[in-house]
MIMARVO-7886 format. One record per residue (C-alpha): residue in one letter; x, y, z; residue number from 1. Coordinates in Angstrom, 3 decimals. Layout:
<marmars>
MARMAR  rest      east     north        up   nr
MARMAR     a         X         Y         Z  NUM
...
</marmars>
This chain:
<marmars>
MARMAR  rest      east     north        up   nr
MARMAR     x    92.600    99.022   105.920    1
MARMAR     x    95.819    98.409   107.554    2
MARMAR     x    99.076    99.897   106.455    3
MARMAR     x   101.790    98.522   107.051    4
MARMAR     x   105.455    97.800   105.817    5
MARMAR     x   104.397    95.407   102.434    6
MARMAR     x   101.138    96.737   101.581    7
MARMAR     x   101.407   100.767   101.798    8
MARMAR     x   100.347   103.163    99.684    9
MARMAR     x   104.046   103.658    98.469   10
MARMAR     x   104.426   101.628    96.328   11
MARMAR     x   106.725    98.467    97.902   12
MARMAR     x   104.240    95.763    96.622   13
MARMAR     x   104.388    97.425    92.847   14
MARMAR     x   108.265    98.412    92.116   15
MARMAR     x   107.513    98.172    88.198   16
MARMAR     x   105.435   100.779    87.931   17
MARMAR     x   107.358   103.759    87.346   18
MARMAR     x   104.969   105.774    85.317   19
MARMAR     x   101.572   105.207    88.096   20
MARMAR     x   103.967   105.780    91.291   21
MARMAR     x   102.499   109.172    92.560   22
MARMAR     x   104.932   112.121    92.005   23
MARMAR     x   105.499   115.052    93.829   24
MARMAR     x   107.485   118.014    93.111   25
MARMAR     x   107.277   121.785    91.402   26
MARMAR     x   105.518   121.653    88.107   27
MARMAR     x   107.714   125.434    86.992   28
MARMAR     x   109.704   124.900    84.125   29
MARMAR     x   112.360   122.544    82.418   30
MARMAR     x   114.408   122.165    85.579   31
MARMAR     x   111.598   121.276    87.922   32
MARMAR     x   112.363   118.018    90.601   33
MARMAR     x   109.796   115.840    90.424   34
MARMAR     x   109.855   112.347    92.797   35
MARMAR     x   108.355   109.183    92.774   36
MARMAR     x   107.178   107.963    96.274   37
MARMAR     x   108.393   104.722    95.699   38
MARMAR     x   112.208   105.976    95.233   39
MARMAR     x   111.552   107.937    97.629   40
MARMAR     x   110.883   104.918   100.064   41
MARMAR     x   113.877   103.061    98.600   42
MARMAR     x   116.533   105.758    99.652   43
MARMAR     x   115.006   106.139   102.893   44
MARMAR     x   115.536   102.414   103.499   45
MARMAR     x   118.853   102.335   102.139   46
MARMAR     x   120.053   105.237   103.838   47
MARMAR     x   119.047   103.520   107.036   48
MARMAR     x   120.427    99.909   106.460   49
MARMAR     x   123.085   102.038   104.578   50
MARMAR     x   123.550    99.302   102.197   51
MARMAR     x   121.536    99.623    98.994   52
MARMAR     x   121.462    95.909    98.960   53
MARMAR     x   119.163    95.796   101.448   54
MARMAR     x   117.126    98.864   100.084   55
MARMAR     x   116.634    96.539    97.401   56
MARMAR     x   115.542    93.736    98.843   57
MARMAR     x   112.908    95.445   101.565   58
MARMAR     x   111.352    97.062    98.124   59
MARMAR     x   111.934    93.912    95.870   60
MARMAR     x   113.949    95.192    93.344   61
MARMAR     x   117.671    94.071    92.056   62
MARMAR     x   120.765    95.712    93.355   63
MARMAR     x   121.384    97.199    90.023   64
MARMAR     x   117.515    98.576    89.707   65
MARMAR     x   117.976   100.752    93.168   66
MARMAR     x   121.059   101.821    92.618   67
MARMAR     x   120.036   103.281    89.030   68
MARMAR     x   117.415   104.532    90.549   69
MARMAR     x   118.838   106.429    93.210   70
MARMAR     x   121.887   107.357    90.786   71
MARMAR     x   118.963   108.571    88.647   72
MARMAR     x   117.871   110.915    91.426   73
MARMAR     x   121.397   112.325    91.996   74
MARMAR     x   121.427   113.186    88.169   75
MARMAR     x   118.275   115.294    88.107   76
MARMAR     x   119.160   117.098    91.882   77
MARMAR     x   122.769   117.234    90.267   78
MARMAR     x   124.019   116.432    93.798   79
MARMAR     x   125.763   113.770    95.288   80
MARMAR     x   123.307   111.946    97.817   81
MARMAR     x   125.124   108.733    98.674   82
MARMAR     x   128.731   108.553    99.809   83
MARMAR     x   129.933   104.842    98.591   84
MARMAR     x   131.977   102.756   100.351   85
MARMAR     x   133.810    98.834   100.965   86
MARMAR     x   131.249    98.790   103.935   87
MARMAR     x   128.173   100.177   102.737   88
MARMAR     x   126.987   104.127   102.143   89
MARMAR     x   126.038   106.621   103.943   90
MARMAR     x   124.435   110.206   103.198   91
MARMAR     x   125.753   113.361   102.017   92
MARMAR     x   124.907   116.356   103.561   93
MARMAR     x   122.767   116.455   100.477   94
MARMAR     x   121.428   113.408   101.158   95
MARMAR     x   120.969   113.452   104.986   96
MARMAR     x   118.630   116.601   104.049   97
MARMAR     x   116.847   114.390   101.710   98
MARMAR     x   116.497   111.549   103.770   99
MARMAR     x   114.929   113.897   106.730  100
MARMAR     x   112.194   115.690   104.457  101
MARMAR     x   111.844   111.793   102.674  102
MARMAR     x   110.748   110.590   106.147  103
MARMAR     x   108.444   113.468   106.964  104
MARMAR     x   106.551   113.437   103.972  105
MARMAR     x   105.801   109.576   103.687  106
MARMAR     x   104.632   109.782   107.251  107
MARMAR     x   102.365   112.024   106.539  108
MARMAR     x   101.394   110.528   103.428  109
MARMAR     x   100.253   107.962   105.565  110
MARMAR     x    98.634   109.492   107.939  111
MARMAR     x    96.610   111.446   105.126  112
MARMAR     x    95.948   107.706   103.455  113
MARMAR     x    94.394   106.305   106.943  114
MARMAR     x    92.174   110.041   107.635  115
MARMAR     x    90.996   109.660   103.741  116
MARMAR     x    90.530   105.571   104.153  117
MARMAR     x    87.827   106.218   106.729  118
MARMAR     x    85.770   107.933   104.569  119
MARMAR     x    84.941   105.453   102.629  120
MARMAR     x    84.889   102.477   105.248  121
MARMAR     x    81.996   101.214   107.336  122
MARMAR     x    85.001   100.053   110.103  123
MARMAR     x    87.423   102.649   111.427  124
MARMAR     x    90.789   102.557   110.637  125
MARMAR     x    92.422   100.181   113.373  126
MARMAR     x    94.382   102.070   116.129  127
MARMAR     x    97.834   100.673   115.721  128
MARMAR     x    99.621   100.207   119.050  129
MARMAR     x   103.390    98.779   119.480  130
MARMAR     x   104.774    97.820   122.401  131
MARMAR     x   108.100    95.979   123.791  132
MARMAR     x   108.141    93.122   125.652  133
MARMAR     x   108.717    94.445   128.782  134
MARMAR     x   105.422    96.841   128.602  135
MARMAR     x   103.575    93.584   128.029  136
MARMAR     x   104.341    92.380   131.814  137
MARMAR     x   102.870    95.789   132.938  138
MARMAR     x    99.374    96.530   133.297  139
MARMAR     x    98.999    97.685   129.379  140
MARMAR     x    97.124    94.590   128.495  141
MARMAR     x    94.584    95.595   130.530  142
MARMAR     x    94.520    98.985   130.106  143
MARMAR     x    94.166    98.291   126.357  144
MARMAR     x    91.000    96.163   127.252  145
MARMAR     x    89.519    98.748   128.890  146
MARMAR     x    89.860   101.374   126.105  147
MARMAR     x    88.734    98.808   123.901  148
MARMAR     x    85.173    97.799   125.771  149
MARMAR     x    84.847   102.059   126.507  150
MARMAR     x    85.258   102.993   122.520  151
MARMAR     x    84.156   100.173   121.019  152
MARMAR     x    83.444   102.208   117.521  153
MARMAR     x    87.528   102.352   117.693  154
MARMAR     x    89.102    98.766   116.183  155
MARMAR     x    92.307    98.194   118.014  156
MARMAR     x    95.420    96.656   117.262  157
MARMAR     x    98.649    95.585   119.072  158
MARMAR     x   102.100    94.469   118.042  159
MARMAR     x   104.842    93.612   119.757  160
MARMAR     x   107.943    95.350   119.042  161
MARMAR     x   111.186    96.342   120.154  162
MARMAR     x   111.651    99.762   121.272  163
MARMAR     x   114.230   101.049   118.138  164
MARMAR     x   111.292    99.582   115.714  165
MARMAR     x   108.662   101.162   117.448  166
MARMAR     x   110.331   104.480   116.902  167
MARMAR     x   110.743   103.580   113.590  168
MARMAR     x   107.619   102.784   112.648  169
MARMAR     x   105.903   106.020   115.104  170
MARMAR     x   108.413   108.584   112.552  171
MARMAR     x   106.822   106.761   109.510  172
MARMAR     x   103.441   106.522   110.052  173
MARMAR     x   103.086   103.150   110.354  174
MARMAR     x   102.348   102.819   113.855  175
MARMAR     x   100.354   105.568   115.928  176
MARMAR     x   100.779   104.780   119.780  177
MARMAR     x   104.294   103.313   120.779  178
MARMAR     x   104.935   101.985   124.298  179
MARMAR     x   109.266   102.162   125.141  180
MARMAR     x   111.862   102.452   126.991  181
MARMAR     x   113.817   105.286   127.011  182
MARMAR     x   116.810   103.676   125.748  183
MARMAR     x   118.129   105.875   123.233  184
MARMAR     x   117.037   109.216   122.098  185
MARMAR     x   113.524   109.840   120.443  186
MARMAR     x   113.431   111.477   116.703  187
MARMAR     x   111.958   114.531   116.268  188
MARMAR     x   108.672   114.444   115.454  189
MARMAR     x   107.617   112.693   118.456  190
MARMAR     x   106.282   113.696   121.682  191
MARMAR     x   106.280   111.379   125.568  192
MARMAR     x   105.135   111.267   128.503  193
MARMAR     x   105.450   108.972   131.210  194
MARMAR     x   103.274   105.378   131.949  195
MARMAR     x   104.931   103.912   134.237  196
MARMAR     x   108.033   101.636   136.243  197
MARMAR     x   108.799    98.297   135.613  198
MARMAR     x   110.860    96.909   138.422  199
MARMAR     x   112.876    93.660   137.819  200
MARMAR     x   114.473    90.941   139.873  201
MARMAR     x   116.755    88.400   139.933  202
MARMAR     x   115.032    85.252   139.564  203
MARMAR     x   116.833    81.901   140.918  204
MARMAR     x   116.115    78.090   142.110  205
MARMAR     x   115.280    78.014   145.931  206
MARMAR     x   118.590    76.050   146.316  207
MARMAR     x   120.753    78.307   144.249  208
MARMAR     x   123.996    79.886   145.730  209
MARMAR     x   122.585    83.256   145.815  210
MARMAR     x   119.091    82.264   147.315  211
MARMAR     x   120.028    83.100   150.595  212
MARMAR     x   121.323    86.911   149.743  213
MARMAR     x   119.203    89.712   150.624  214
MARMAR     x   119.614    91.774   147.002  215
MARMAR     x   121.987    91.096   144.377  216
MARMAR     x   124.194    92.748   141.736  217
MARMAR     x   124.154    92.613   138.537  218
MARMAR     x   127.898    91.525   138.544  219
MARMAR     x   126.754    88.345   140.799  220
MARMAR     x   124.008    87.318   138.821  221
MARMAR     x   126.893    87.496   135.670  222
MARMAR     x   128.734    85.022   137.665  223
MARMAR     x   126.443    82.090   137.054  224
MARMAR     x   124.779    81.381   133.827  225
MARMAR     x   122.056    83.220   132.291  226
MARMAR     x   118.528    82.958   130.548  227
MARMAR     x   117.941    85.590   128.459  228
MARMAR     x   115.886    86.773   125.451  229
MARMAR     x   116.653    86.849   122.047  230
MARMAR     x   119.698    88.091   120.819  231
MARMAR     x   120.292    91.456   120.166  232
MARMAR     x   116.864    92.515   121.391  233
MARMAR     x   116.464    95.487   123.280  234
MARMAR     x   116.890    94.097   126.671  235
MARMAR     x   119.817    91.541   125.492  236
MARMAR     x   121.280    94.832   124.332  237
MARMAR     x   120.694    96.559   127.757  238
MARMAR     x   122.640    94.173   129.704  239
MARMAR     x   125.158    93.117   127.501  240
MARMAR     x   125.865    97.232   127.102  241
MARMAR     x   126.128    97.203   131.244  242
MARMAR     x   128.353    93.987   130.826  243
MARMAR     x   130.542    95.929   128.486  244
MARMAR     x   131.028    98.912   131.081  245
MARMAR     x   131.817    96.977   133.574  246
MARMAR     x   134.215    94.615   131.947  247
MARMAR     x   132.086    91.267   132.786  248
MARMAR     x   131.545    88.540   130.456  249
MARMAR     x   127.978    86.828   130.070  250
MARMAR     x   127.548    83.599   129.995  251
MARMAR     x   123.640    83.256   128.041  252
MARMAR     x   123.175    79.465   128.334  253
MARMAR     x   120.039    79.905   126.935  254
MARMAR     x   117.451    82.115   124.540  255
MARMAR     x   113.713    82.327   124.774  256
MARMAR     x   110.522    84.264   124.179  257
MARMAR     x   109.181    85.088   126.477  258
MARMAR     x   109.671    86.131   130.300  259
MARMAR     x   107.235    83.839   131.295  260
MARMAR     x   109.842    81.159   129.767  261
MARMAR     x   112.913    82.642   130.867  262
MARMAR     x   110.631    81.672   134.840  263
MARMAR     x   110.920    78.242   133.197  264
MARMAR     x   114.256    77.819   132.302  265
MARMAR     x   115.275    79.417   135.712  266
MARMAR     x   113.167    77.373   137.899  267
MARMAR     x   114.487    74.152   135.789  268
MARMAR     x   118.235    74.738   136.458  269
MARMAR     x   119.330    76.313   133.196  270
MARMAR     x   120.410    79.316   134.563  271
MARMAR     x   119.583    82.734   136.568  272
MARMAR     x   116.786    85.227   134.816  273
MARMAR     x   116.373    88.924   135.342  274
MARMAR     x   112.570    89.189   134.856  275
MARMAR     x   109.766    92.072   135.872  276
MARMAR     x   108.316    91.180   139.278  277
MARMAR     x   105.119    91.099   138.375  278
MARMAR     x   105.729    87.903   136.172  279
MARMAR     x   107.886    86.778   138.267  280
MARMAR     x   105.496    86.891   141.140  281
MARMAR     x   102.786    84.875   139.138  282
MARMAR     x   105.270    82.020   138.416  283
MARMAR     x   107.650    81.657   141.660  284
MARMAR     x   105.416    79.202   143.512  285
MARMAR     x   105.122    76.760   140.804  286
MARMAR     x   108.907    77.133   139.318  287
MARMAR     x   110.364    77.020   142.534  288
MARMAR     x   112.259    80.177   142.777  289
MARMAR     x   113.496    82.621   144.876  290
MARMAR     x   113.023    86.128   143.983  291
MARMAR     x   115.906    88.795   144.694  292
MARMAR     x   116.236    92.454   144.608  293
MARMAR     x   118.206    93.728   141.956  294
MARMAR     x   120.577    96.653   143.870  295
MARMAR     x   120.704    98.178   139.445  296
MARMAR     x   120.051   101.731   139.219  297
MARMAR     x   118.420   100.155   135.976  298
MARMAR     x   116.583    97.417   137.502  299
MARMAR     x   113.842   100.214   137.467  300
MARMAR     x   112.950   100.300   134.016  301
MARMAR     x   110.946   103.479   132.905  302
MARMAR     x   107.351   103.050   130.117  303
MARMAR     x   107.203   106.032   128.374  304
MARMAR     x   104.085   106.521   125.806  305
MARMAR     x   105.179   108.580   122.503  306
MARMAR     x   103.167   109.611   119.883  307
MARMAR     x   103.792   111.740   116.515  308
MARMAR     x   102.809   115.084   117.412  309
MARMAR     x   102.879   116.897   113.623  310
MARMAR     x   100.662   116.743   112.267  311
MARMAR     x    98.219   117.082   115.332  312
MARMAR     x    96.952   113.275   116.051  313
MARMAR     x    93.989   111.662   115.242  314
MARMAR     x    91.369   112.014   117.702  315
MARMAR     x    91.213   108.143   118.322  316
MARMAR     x    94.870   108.923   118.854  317
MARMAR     x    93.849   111.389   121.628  318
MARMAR     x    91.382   109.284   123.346  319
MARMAR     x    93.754   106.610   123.908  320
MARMAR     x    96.740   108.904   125.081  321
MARMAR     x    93.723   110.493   127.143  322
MARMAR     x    93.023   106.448   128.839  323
MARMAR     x    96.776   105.812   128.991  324
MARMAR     x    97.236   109.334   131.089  325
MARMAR     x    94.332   109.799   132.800  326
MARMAR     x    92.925   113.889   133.736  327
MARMAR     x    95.638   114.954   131.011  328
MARMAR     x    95.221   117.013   128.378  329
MARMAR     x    96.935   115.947   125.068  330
MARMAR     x    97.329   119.864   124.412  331
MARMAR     x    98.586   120.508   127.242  332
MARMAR     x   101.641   118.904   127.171  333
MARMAR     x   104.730   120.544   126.202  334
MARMAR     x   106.836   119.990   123.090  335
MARMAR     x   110.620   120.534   124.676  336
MARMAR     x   112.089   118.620   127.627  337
MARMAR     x   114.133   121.622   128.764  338
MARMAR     x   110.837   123.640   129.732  339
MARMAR     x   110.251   120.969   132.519  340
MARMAR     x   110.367   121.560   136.236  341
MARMAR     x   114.093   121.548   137.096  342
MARMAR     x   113.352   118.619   139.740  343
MARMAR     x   112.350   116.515   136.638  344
MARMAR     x   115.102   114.053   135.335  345
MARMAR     x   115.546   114.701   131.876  346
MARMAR     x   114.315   111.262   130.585  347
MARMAR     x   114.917   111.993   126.503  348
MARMAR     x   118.324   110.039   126.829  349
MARMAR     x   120.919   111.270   124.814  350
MARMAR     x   123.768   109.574   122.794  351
MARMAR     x   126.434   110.359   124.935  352
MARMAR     x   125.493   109.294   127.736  353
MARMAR     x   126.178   105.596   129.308  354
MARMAR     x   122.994   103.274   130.274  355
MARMAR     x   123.626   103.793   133.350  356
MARMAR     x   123.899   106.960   133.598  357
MARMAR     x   120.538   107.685   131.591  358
MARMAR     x   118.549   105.397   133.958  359
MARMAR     x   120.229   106.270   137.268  360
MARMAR     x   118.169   109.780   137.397  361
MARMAR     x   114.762   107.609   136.994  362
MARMAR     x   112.995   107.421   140.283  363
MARMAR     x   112.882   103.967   141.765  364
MARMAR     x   109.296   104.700   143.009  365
MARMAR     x   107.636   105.686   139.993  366
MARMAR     x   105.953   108.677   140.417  367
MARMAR     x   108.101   110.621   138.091  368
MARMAR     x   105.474   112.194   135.930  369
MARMAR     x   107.869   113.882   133.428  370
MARMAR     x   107.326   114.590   129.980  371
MARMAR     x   109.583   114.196   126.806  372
MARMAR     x   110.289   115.314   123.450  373
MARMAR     x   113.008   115.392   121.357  374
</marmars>
């Protein structure tokens, strides 16, 4: 059994059913809260699209039914939990405790679904990996193989997503292994450590202007047009946020897939690509490119593996964070950042602090071993 955002155990794929949703709560006296799971999963959503229309829709109900419902919920807390507003909601102090102990407890409410599931299933529960894209271009393919042929008793899965939905989904219980990069700052609940470096390059026909340069800037490589990936993803994000600090204009002539494709375009004329070197290796002979260091503080991009620590994983969980980090021990790592050796960059990015800035302390060569939570 595989749960995932439609087909959980809370209740998305059956909205009508009021009266079977499970319900959990004090059973003391008149006054006692009780909550359905599936109103539960409703305000989470809407708290974090902080539009109930879009609550709505990701559990299938009208605007009207969510917003009774949730309206429902204020009634019997007798608090406010939504502030309402021209351009959506947002919680109440009220609410933003809600929303935190919401989170926690349909997480686990998964994780207690897929423990129970195997019970009563001849096949394990699948071991849910996601990943982003740029993971993919590392050696994790591989390295998933070989956990794969070694526990073969342990039905794996992998999915490619971007880094904010693999944090997402890690927090919820929908995903139990997440592959990132430490882009923004990790929730909570989980826990890190580091997989590896990713090293990119600027990517550019053999006859381009810049084939004869030595290394590049980002700033030169803005200069001509681009191939990128798709919009808004996690590494169209990361350079159009460098863009933005250093007043430059990007010129995307065109959108792919893939960073195979984004060779492609590059080697066809369309534009210049910033691609790992790895992939960019495989496909320079028969695109035709020339292959430039990126002089980016960035252009090292950090893999870090996170994990929800509470409650304590899964031992297929462990195994695989075991393979991933080989002659570690999942108990010994630490739960807080700031007990790290001081020579350790601090690699749990926070809010504050430019791209740049968070990525500039990550050792070009990769041997930072450093572990994260938040």
């Amino acid at each position: 059994m595989t749960v995932g955002s439609g087909d959980s155990l809370l209740g998305k794929t059956a909205p009508a059913g009021v009266k079977g949703a499970a319900e959990v709560g004090a059973r003391g006296g008149p006054g006692a809260s009780r909550f359905d799971l599936f109103t539960l999963q409703l305000f989470v959503d809407v708290v974090e699209r902080r539009s109930i229309g879009k609550g709505a829709v990701l559990n299938f109900v009208t605007v009207s039914a969510a917003s009774k419902r949730i309206a429902d919920m204020e009634r019997m807390l007798g608090v406010q939990l939504l502030q309402r507003g021209a351009r959506g909601v947002s919680a109440t102090e009220a609410g933003n405790t809600l929303y935190k102990g919401a989170v926690d407890t349909l997480a686990r409410l998964q994780q207690l679904t897929a423990a129970v599931t195997l019970h009563g299933q001849v096949a394990a529960q699948p071991l849910r990996v996601f990943s982003n894209l740029v993971s993919l271009s590392h050696d994790l393919p591989a390295a998933l193989k070989a956990f794969a042929d070694a526990h073969p008793d342990t039905p794996l899965s992998l999915t490619e997503q971007a880094t904010d939905a693999t944090l997402q989904a890690l927090v919820r219980g929908q995903a139990d292994v997440g592959i990132v990069t430490p882009i923004q700052a990790y929730p909570a609940p989980l826990m890190a450590f580091r997989y590896g470096v990713i090293r990119h390059v600027l990517a550019v026909p053999e006859n381009h202007a810049l084939a004869g340069r030595s290394s590049v800037r980002f700033d030169d490589a803005a200069a001509f047009d681009l191939v990128g990936l798709e919009r808004e993803g996690g590494w169209d994000r990361l350079q159009q946020q460098v863009a933005q600090e250093r007043g430059l204009t990007l010129r995307v002539r065109a959108r792919v897939s893939s960073f195979d494709s984004m060779c492609r375009m590059a080697g066809g004329g369309l534009g210049v690509a910033i691609v790992p070197l790895g992939t960019a290796q495989v496909h320079a002979a028969s695109c035709g490119l020339k292959l430039l260091p990126l002089s980016e503080p960035w252009a090292e991009i950090p893999l870090d593996v996170c994990w929800r620590q509470q409650p304590e994983p899964p031992e297929a969980v462990r195994r695989l964070l075991a393979h991933l980090k080989p002659g570690a021990s999942v108990n010994a790592w630490p739960g807080n950042a700031e007990t790290a050796p001081v020579s350790m960059p601090r690699l749990n990015p926070r809010p504050r602090d430019t791209l740049a800035e968070r990525l500039a302390a990550v050792p070009i060569d990769g041997s930072s071993e450093g572990l994260i939570a938040a």
